[in-house]
N, C-alpha and C positions, 0 to 999 in steps of 0.2 A: 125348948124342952127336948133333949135328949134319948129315947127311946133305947136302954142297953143291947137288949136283941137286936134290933134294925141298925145300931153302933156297927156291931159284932159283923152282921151279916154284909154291910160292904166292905168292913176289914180285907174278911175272906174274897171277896170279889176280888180285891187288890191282888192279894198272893196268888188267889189262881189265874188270873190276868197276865201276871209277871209268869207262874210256870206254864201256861198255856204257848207262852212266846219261846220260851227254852223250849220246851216239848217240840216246836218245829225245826230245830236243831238239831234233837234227839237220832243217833242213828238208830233205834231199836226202842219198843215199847218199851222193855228193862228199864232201860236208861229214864224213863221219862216217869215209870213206879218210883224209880229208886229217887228221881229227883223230889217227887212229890212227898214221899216218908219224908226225907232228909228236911224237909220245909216244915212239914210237920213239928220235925222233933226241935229245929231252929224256934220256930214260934212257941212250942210250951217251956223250952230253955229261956229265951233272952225278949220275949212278947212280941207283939206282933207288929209294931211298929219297928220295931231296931230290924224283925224279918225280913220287911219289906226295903228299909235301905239297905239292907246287906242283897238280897235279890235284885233288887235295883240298879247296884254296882256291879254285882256281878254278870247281868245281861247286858248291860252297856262295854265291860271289857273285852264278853266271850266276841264281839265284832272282830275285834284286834286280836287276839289271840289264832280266831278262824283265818284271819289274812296271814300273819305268820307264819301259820301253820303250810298255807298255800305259796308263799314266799319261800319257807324252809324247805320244801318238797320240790320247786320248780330248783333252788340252788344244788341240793344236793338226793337228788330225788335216784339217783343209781349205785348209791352207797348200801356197803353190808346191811348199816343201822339205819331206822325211822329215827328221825329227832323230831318231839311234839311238846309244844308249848301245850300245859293244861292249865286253865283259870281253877284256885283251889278254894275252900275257904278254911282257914288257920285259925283256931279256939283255944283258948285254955279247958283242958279236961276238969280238972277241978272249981273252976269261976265262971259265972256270968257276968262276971262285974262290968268286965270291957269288951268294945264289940271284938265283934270277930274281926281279922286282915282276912280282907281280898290278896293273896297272891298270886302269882306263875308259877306253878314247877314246869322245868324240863325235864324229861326221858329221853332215854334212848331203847330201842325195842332190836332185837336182830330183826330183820327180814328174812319172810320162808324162804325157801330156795324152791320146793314145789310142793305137790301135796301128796302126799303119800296112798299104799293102795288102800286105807282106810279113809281114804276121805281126812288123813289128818295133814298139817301142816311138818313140812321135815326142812329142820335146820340146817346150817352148815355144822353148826357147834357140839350139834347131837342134841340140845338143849330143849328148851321149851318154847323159847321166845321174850325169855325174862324183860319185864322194865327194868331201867335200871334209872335211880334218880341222880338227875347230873347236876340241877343248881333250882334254887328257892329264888325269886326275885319279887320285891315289892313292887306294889302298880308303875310307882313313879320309876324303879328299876327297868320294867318292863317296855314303858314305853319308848323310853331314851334306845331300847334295843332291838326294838321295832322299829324304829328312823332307821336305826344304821343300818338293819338289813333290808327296809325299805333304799338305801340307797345304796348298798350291795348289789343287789338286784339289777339297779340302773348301770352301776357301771357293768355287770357281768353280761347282762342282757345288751348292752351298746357294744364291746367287742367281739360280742359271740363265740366267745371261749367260754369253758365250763370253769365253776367256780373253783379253786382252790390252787391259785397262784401264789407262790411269797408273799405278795405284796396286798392281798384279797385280808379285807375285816374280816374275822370271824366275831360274829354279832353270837356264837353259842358257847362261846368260852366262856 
């Protein structure tokens, strides 16, 4: 026998379990509000079981995502531009029929140059700091792209020259 309330209430256990683990992630409480709404709204959209595999998938990517991120930054870490792999999740606005995709976007951001006399950030560009969206890649996309710059790495890191020779993969194109 079944109890629906006491059902329900280790549902919730699961989801908040799964963003309690994101939240130690999180660089900023914001981030950790906004992940929680969005879980929210995930669960009364698509129920709470499809929730929990789409959270599920997506805490097991953001590992890989994080190393890349630490990869991308150790290759090309004194360039104009940030380049950051973000773990996203991809919906149809009109349907719940089918789950959601787990994907990667890449950006690119300028980098400040220094901070200005208000405390703000000052561009080279004059600008703001725009993202700018460089490529969509599926899981399976993703991690084929993570080897390579996992093994960019190796070779750039075993010559000790800075990356960005002729002959250097670029794993962000």
């Amino acid at each position: 026998l079944t109890i629906p309330q006491a059902h329900n209430e280790q549902d919730g256990r699961n989801v908040s379990t799964i963003l309690s683990k994101m939240a130690q992630r999180s660089k900023t409480d914001d981030e950790s509000r906004l992940a929680q709404e969005y879980a929210t709204h995930l669960r009364e959209r698509i129920g709470k079981d499809r929730t929990i595999r789409i959270l599920t998938d997506l805490e097991k990517l953001q590992e890989q995502v994080e190393e890349a991120n630490e990869l991308t930054e150790d290759l090309r870490g004194g360039e104009e531009f940030e380049w950051e792999f973000q773990a996203q999740v991809m919906m149809e606005v009109a349907s719940a029929e089918y789950d959601p995709d787990i994907v990667v976007a890449l950006y690119t951001r300028e980098r400040p140059e220094e901070v200005g006399p208000k405390g703000e950030w000052v561009y080279q560009s004059g600008g703001c700091g725009k993202r700018v969206l460089r490529s969509i890649f599926s899981k399976e996309q993703f991690k084929r792209r993570l080897e390579v710059l996992r093994d960019t790495f190796d070779v750039v890191n075993a010559r000790e020259e800075p990356w960005g020779k002729p002959e250097d993969l670029n794993p962000w194109s």
